[in-house]
MARTIKE-373756 format. One record per residue (C-alpha): residue number from 1; x, y, z; chain. Coordinates in nm, 2 decimals. Example, Ala and Ser with C-alpha at 12.3 -4.5 7.8 and 13.67 -1.06 7.14 Angstrom:
BEGIN
R   midren       c1       c2       c3   nuba
R        1     1.23    -0.45     0.78      A
R        2     1.37    -0.11     0.71      A
// end
This chain:
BEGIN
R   midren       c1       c2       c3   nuba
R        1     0.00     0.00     0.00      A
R        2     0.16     0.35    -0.10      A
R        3     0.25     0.55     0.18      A
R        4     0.04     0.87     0.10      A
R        5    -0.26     0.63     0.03      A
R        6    -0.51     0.68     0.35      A
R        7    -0.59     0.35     0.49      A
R        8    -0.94     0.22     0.45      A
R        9    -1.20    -0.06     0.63      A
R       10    -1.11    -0.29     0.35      A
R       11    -0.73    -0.30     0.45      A
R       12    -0.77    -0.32     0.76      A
R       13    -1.01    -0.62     0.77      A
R       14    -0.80    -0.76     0.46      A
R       15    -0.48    -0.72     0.70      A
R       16    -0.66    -0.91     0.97      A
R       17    -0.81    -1.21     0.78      A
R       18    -0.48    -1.26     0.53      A
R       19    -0.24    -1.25     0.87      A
R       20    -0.50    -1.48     1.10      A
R       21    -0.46    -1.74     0.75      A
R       22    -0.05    -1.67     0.75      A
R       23    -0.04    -1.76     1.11      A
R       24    -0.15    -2.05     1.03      A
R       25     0.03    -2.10     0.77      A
R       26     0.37    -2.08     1.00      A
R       27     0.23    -2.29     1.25      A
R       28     0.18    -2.59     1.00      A
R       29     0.51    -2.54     0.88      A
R       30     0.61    -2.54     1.24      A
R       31     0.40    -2.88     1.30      A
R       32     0.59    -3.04     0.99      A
R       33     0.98    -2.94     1.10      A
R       34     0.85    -3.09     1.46      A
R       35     0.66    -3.41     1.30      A
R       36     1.03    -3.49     1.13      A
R       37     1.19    -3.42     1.45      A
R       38     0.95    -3.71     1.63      A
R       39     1.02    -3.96     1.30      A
R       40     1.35    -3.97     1.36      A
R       41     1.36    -4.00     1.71      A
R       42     1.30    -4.37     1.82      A
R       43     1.17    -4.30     2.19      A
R       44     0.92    -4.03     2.02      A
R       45     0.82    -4.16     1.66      A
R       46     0.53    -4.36     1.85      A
R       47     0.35    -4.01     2.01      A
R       48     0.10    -3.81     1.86      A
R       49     0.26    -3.43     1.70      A
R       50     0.12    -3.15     1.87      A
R       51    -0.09    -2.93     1.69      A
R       52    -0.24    -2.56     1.74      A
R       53    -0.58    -2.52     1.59      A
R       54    -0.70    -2.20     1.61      A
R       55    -1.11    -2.28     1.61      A
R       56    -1.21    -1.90     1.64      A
R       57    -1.01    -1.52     1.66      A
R       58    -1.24    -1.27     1.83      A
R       59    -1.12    -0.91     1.77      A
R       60    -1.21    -0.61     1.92      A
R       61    -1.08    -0.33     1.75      A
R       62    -1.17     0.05     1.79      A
R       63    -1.15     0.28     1.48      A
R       64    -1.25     0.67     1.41      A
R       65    -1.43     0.65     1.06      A
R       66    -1.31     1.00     0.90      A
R       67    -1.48     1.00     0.57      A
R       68    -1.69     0.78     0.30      A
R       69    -1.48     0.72    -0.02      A
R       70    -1.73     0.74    -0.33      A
R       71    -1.71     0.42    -0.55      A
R       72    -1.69     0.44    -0.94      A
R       73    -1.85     0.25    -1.18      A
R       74    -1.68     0.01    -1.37      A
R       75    -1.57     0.14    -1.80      A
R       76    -1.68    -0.06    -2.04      A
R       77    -1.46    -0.14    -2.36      A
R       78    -1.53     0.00    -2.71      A
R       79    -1.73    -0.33    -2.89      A
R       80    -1.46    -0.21    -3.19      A
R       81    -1.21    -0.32    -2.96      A
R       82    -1.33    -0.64    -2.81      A
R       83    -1.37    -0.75    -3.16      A
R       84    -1.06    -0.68    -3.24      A
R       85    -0.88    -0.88    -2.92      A
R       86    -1.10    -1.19    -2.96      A
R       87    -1.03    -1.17    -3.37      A
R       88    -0.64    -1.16    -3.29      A
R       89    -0.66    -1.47    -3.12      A
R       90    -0.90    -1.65    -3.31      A
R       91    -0.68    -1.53    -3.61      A
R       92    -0.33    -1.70    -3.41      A
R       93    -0.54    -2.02    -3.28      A
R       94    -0.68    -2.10    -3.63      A
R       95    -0.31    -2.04    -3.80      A
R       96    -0.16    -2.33    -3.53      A
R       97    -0.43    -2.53    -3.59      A
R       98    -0.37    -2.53    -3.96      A
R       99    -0.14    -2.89    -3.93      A
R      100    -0.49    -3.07    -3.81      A
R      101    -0.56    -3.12    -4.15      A
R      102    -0.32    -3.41    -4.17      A
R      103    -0.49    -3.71    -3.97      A
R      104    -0.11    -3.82    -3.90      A
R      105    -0.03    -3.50    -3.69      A
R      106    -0.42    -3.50    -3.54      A
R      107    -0.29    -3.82    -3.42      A
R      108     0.01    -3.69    -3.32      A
R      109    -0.18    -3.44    -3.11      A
R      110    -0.43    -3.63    -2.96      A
R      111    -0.32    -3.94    -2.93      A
R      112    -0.53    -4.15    -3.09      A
R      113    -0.91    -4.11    -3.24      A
R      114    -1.02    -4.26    -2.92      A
R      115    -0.84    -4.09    -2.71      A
R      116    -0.96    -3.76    -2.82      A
R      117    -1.31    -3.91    -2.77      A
R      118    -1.36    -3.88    -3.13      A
R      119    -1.49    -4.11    -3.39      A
R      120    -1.30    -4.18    -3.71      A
R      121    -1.55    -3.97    -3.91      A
R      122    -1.59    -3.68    -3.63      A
R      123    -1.21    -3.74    -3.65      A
R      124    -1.21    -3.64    -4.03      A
R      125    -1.43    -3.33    -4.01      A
R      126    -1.26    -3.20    -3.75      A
R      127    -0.95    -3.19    -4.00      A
R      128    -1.21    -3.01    -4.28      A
R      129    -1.32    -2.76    -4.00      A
R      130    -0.98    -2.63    -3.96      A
R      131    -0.84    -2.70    -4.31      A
R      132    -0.72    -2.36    -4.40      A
R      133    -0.76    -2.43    -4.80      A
R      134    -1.11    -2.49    -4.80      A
R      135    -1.38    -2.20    -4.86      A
R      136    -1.57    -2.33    -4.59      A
R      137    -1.34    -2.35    -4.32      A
R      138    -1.29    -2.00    -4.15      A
R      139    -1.38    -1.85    -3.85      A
R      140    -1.44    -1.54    -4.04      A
R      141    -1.63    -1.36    -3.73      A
R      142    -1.54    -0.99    -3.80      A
R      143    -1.87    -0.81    -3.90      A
R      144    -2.10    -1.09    -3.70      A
R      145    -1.86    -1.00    -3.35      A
R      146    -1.83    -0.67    -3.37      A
R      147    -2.18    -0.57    -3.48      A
R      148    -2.32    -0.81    -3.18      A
R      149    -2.11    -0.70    -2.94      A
R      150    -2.26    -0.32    -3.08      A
R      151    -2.57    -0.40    -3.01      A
R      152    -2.55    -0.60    -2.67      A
R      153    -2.30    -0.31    -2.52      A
R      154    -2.51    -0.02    -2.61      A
R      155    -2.81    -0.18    -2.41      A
R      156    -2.57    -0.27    -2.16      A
R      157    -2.40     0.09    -2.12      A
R      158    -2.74     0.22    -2.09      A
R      159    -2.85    -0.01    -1.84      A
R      160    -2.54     0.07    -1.63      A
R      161    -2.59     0.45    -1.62      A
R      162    -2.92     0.37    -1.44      A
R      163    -2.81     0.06    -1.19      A
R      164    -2.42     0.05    -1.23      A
R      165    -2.38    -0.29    -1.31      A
R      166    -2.08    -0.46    -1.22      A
R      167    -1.81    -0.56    -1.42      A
R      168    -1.89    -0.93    -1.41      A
R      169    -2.21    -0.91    -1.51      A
R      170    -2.09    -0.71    -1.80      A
R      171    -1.79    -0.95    -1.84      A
R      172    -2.07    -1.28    -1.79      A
R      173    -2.27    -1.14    -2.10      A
R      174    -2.01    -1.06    -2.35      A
R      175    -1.82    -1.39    -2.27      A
R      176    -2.19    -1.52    -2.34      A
R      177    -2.21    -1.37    -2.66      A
R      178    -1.82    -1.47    -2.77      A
R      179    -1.92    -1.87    -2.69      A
R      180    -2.25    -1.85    -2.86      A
R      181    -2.10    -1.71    -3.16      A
R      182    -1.80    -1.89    -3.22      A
R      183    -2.04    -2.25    -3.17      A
R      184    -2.29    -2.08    -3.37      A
R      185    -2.01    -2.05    -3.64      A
R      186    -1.85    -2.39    -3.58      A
R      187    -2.18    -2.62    -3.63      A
R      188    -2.17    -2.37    -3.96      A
R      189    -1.83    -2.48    -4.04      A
R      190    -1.93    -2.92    -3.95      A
R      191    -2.25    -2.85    -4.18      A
R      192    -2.07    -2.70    -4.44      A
R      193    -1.78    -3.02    -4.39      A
R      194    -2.03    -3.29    -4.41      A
R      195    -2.31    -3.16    -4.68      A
R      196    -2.09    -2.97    -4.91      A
R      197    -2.14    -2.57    -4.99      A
R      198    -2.49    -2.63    -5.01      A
R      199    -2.48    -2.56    -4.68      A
R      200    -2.23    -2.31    -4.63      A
R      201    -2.46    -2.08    -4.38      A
R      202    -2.75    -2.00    -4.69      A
R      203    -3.03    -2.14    -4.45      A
R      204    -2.87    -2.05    -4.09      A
R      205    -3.10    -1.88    -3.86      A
R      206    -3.06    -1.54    -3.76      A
R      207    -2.91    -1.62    -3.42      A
R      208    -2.57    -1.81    -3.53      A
R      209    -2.57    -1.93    -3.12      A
R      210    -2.86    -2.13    -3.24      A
R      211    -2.80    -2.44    -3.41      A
R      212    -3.07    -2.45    -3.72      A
R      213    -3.24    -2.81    -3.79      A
R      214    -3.02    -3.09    -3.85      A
R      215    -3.06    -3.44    -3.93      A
R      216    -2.98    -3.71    -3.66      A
R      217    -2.65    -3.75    -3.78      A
R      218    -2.55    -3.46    -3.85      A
R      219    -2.66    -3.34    -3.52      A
R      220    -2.43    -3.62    -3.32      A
R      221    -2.14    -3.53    -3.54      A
R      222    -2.21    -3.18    -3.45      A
R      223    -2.21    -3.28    -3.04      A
R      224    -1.96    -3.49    -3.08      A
R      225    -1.68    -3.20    -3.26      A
R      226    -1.85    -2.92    -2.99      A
R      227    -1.76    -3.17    -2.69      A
R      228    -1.41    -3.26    -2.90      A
R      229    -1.10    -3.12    -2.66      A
R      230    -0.99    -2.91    -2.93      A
R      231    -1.30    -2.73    -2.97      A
R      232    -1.36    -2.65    -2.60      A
R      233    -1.05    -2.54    -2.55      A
R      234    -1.08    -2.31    -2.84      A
R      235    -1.44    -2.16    -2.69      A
R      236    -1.25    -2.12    -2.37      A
R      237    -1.01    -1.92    -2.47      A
R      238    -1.15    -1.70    -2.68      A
R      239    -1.45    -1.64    -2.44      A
R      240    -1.16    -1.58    -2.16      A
R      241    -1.07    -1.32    -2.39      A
R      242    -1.38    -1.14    -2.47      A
R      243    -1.41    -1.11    -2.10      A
R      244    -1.06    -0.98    -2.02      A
R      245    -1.15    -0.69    -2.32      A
R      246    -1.50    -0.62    -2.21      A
R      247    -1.38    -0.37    -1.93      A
R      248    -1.15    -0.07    -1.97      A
R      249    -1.13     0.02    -1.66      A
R      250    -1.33    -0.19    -1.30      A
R      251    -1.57    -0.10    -1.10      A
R      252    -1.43     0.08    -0.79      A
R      253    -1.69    -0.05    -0.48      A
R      254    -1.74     0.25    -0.21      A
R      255    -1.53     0.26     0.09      A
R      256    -1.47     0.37     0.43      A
R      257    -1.12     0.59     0.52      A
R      258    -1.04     0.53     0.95      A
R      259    -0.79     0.55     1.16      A
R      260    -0.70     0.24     1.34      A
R      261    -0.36     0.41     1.46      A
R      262    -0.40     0.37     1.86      A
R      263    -0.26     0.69     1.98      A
R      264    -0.51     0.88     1.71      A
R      265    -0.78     0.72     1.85      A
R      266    -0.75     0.81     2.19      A
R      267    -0.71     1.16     2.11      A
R      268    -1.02     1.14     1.92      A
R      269    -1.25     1.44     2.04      A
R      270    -1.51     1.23     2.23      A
R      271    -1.58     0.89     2.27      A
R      272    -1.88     0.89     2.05      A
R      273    -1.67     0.93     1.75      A
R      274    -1.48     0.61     1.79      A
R      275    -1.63     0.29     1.65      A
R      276    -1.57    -0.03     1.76      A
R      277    -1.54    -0.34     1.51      A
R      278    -1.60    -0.67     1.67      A
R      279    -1.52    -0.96     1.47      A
R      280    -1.51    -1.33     1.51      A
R      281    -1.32    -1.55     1.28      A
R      282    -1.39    -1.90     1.24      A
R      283    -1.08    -2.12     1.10      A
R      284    -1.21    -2.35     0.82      A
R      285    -0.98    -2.56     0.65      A
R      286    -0.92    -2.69     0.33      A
R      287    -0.73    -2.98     0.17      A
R      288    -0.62    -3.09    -0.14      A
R      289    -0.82    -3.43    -0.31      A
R      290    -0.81    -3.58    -0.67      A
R      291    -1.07    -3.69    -0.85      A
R      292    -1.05    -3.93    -1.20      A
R      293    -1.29    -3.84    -1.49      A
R      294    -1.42    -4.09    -1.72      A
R      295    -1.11    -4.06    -1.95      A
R      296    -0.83    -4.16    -1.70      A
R      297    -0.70    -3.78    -1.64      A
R      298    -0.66    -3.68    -1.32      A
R      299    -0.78    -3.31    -1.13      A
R      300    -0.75    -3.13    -0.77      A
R      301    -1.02    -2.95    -0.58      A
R      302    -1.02    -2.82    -0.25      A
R      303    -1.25    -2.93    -0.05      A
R      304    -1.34    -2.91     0.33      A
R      305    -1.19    -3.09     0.58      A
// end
């Protein structure tokens, strides 16, 4: 924290909870370099390892509030320019992904067709989604992005100047729009792969997020390359994107300046002006487990003790 900065009730309760959690921190560290200790002695490697639990910290701490700090709603990006950042990407994603049309190095990358849980024929249009030489296979979403993101914003904007809606919900609906969009654009694309440029997008629907009517195949290929790795991890990315361009500058919540310096607050000029702030923390721990998807790969959550 700068030094001219005037402290506020969020550092002060941030300093409390982050150094109750760093206590506790040393003292497991503590517990470990003792627990070796009592391995490697013979006379002591059969007792139980003290440990300190701290169940709750109650705190009673006085304070002089001195002023409210006005918040500031959050900025939102120029749609031009969130266009722009997602297009970049989409533009450098699509360019690596050029060497899936070989099925040799889609093997290469995947493994094997069932290991990318993909059939041999999902396998193949996959390759014709992402072979750069074909007509049909670009993610050319310049003038559908940018003018959607247009629209959405300008309703969004105004609806902030009269709630001040916060950044993630701005961030939640333009990361909405990106995923819809680029699926929208990718069943397009597996259409386009399977029936030929008949149906390169003549007959799509006015909402690309919506997938028009498709036969039953077509329709399982069509789950079956949106649920491919590759594919989500394309959404993902650029939708991460869309989100981190959405905002220019964050929302700013409201906040109270004090004093919390002791010798301040006693010469406060009455007793009425001081507040006291009584917390009670309650330790909760958490703990590292892995869990094994259907596939064989491994994850870690933490979960309750």
């Amino acid at each position: 924290m700068a030094a001219d900065r005037p402290t506020t009730l969020t550092d002060v309760l941030a300093a409390i909870t982050s150094s109750v959690a760093h206590g506790r921190q040393a003292a497991d560290a503590e517990v470990t370099r003792v627990a070796r200790l009592y391995q490697r002695n013979e006379y002591l490697q059969g007792m139980s390892v003290p440990r300190l639990r701290l169940q709750q910290v109650a705190i009673d701490l006085p304070l002089v509030c001195l002023k409210l700090v006005q918040g500031q709603p959050c900025k939102v990006s120029e749609p031009e320019f969130i266009a722009k950042t997602v297009l970049q990407l989409a533009a450098a994603i699509e360019e690596g992904l050029a060497p899936l049309q070989a099925s040799i190095e889609l093997q290469q990358t995947l493994g094997s067709v069932e290991a990318g849980g993909l059939t041999p024929k999902a396998y193949e249009i996959l390759t014709a989604v992402f072979a750069t030489q074909s007509e049909h296979a670009t993610l050319d979403l310049s003038e559908q992005l940018a003018e959607r993101y247009r629209l959405a914003l300008n309703g969004l904007v105004d609806a902030q100047r009269e709630t001040d809606l916060p950044d993630s919900a701005i961030r939640e609906r333009v990361g909405d729009l990106t995923e819809n969009l680029v699926r929208g654009k990718v069943i397009e694309l597996v259409r386009a792969a399977m029936d030929g440029p008949a149906a390169d997008g003549k007959n799509q629907p006015a909402d690309p997020g919506r997938a028009p009517e498709m036969d039953t195949e077509t329709s399982r290929m069509v789950q079956m390359i949106l649920g491919s790795n590759t594919i989500r991890e394309l959404v993902f990315m650029l939708r991460q994107t869309a989100e981190d361009a959405a905002i220019e500058k964050p929302m700013v919540s409201p906040n109270l300046e004090v004093e919390v310096n002791t010798e301040e607050v006693k010469n406060s000029a009455s007793s009425g002006a001081v507040t006291r702030l009584s917390l009670t923390l309650t330790e909760e721990g958490l703990e590292w487990a892995s869990e094994t998807g259907a596939t064989g790969s491994k994850s870690w959550r933490l979960l309750p003790e």
